[in-house]
C-alpha positions, -999 to 999 in steps of 0.1 A, spaced: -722 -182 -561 -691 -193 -543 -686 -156 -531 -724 -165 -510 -711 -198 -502 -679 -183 -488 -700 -158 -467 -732 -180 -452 -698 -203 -441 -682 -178 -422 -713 -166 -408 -723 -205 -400 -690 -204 -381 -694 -175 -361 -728 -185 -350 -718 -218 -336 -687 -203 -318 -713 -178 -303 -733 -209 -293 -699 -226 -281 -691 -200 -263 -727 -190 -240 -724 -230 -235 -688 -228 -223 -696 -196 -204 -732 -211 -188 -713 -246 -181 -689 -219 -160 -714 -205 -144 -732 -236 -134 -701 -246 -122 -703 -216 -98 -730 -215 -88 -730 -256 -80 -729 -265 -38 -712 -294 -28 -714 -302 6 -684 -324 19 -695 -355 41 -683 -356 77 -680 -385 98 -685 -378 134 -688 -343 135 -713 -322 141 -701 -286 148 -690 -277 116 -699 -277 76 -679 -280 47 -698 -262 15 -678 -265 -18 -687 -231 -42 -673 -231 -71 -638 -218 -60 -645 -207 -29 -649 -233 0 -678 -218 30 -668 -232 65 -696 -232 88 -691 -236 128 -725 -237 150 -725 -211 176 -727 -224 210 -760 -225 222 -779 -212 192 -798 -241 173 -791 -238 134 -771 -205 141 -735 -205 121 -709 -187 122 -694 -187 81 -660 -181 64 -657 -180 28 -620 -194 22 -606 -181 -14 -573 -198 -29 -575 -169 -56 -557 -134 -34 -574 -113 -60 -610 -128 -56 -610 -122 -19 -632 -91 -11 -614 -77 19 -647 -88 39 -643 -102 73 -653 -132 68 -636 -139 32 -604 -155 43 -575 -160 11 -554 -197 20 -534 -210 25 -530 -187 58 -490 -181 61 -493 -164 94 -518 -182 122 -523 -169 156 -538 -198 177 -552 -191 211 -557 -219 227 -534 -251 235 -557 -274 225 -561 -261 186 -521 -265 183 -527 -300 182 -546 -301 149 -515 -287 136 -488 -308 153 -506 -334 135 -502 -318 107 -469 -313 112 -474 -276 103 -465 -250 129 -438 -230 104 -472 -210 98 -480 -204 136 -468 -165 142 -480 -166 179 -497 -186 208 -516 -173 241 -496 -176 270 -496 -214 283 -479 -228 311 -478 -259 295 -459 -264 260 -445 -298 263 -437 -295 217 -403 -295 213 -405 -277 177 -427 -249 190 -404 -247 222 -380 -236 200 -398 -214 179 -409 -193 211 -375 -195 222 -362 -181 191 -388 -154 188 -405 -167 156 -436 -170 177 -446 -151 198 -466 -151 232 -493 -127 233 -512 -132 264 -545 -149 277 -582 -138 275 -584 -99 282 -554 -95 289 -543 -94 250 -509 -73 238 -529 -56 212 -496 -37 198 -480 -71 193 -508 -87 176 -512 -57 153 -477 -56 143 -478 -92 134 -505 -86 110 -520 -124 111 -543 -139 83 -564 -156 109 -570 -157 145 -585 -188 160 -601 -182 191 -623 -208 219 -656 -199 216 -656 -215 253 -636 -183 264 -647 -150 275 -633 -119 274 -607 -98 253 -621 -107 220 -643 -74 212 -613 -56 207 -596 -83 187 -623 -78 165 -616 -42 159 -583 -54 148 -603 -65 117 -585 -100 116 -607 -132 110 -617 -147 142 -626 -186 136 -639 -203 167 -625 -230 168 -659 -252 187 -647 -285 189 -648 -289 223 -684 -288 220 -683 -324 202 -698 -355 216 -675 -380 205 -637 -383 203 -638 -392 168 -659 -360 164 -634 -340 184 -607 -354 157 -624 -346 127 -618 -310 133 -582 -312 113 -604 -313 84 -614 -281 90 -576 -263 100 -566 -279 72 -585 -260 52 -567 -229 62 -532 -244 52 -540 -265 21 -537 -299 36 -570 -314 32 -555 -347 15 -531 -351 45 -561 -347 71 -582 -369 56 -556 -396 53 -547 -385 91 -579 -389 106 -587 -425 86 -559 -440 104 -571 -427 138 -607 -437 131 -598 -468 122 -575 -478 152 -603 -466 174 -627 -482 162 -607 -513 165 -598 -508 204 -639 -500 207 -646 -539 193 -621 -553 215 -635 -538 246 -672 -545 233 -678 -581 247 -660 -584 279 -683 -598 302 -676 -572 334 -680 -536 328 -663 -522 356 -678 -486 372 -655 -456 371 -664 -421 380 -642 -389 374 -628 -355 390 -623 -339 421 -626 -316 445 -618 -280 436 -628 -244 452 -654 -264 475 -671 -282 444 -672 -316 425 -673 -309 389 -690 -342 369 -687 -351 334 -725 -353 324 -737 -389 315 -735 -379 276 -703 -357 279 -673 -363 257 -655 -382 285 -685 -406 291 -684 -416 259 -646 -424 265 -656 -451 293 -686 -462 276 -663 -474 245 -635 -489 269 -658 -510 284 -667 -499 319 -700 -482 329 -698 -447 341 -718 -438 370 -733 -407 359 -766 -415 340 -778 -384 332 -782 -363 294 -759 -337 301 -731 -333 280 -710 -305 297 -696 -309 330 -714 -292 362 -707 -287 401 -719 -309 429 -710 -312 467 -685 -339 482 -717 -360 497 -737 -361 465 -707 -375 443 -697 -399 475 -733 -413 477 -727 -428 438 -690 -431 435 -681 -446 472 -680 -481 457 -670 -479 419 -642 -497 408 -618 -472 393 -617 -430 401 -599 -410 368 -585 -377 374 -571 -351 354 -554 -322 370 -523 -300 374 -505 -320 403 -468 -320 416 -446 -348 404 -449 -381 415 -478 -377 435 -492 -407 453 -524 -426 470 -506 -410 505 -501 -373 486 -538 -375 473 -553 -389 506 -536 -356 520 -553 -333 500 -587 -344 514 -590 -373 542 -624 -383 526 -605 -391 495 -595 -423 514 -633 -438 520 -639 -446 483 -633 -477 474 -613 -470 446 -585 -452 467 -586 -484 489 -581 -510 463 -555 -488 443 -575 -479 415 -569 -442 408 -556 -430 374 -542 -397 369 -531 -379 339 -509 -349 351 -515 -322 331 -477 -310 349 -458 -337 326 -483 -348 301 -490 -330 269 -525 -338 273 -542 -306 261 -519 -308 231 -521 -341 215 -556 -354 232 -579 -340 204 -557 -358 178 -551 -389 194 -586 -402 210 -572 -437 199 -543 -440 227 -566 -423 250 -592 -451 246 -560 -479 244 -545 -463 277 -585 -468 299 -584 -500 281 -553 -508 296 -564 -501 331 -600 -514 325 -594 -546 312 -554 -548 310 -560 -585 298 -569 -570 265 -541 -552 252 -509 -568 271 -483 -552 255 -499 -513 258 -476 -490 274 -496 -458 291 -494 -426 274 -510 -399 290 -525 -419 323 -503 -436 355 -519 -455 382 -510 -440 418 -489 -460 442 
């Protein structure tokens, strides 16, 4: 009797551990196969999909509705499949080809992972100055005109490129590195244009820092936005200049419209475009001639003044604007502005304010704009 006791108890026991373990192995499974989808903010461009331990980023092709480019990011080297698209981070050697996506990761204070850079005129970052300097990154050309040996022997985990760009990346693709378009230029807002360090920080493992990074920023534009909310005169601005025989516009939904808009002024251009287009000298006189304030930025030598500008083109000096000393310029010559703008839309929107309405913020010192003498 006790020797049949003995026995239906061990075989009790083994059934329930066989029940414990299709639970504990269909609980994993779940697990896998459970989607989370993280919540943006303001961007639109990109997704965030949580799969079990692998993270899908998805970036919206330009021009192709529902259309997404998708990485699978794996924190686990082994997992990885050696696809294209199946990415193992945190990426230890980045390759970033525009001058605009270093400034998601100046923010993040992480350019120790940055191997090499296209081949700007423009680096104002003292730490990546040095890096170039010292050859531990490297410069490896612009748009079809890429030093393919270099770019091989570096052997990068990732390659972000500007989907905005054309030409040179077919054969970086043969390379058989990860090309991640990096498409925030394509956002509406500012604050949708900073939301994209979520996304890099995927890639190096600082998703906490981001998000704590971009809260601050939202939250100090947001505050400058309800400041400049109820002034009672909305002053008209319009933007650009000429260049190769054309006007190019913001549209009236672009990213810089939304810029003035939230500053407080009214932006002449009314229209539903987003993207910036050409138009002759006459057209763009005919609704600019008497706005309050004309914004420019443009490569331009140092110092430049209302005299130097009138120069470039006599016309210049029939808009009002020019008369009553109301031009702002941000000189892309001594201003870091395609490095740090993405990531800091708040002093952006602080430095119009100052112009705008300079009885608002008294004590704001101009970052990235001057007003010409």
């Amino acid at each position: 009797m006790k020797k049949i006791i003995f026995l239906l108890t061990i075989s009790l026991s083994l059934f329930l551990n066989a029940c414990n373990n299709k639970s504990s192995n269909a609980t994993k499974e779940n697990k896998q196969d459970e989607v989370i989808e993280i919540s943006l903010k303001h961007a639109k461009e990109f997704k965030i999909e949580k799969h079990g331990d692998k993270t899908l980023v998805k970036i919206h092709k330009k021009g192709e509705d529902g259309v997404f480019d998708t990485f699978s990011l794996v924190k686990n080297k082994a997992k990885a499949k050696g696809l294209p698209n199946d990415i193992p981070v945190p990426c230890k050697r980045i390759v970033c080809l525009s001058s605009t996506q270093l400034s998601y990761f100046f923010a993040l204070d992480d350019i120790d992972d940055i191997v090499a850079i296209n081949s700007s005129r423009y680096l104002r970052h003292e730490g990546m100055k040095a890096l170039v300097e010292a050859g531990k990154v490297k410069r490896i050309g612009k748009e079809g005109n890429f030093n393919l040996e270099m770019l091989a022997a570096l052997d990068p985990d990732v390659i972000f490129v500007s989907p905005f760009k054309v030409g040179g990346f077919d054969v970086l693709r043969n390379l058989g590195i990860p090309l991640v378009p990096m498409a925030a230029y394509n956002e509406e807002t500012p604050l949708g244009r900073a939301e994209w360090i979520k996304m890099l920080a995927l890639f190096v493992g600082q998703e906490e820092k981001a998000d704590s990074i971009f809260n601050g920023i939202e939250s100090r534009y947001q505050n400058l936005k309800k400041i400049a909310s109820n002034v009672e005169k909305r002053p008209t601005v319009f933007s650009g200049k000429m260049r190769s025989g054309s006007w190019y516009v913001p549209g009236g939904n672009s990213f810089y419209a939304h810029y003035f808009r939230d500053a407080g002024a009214d932006y002449i251009i009314k229209d539903n475009k987003q993207g910036a287009y050409p138009v002759d000298f006459e057209t763009i006189y005919s609704k600019a001639s008497n706005c309050d304030f004309w914004r420019i930025i443009h490569p331009e030598k140092s110092g430049l003044s209302l005299k130097d500008l009138g120069d470039q083109d006599p016309r210049y000096m029939d808009f009002s604007a020019f008369q009553n000393k109301n031009v702002i310029l941000c000189n892309i010559r001594e201003k870091p502005y395609y490095e740090q703008a993405g990531m800091k839309p708040d002093v952006l929107l602080a430095d119009y304010i100052h112009f705008f309405h300079p009885e608002l913020l008294p004590g704001h010192k101009p970052y990235f704009y001057e007003k010409l003498k």
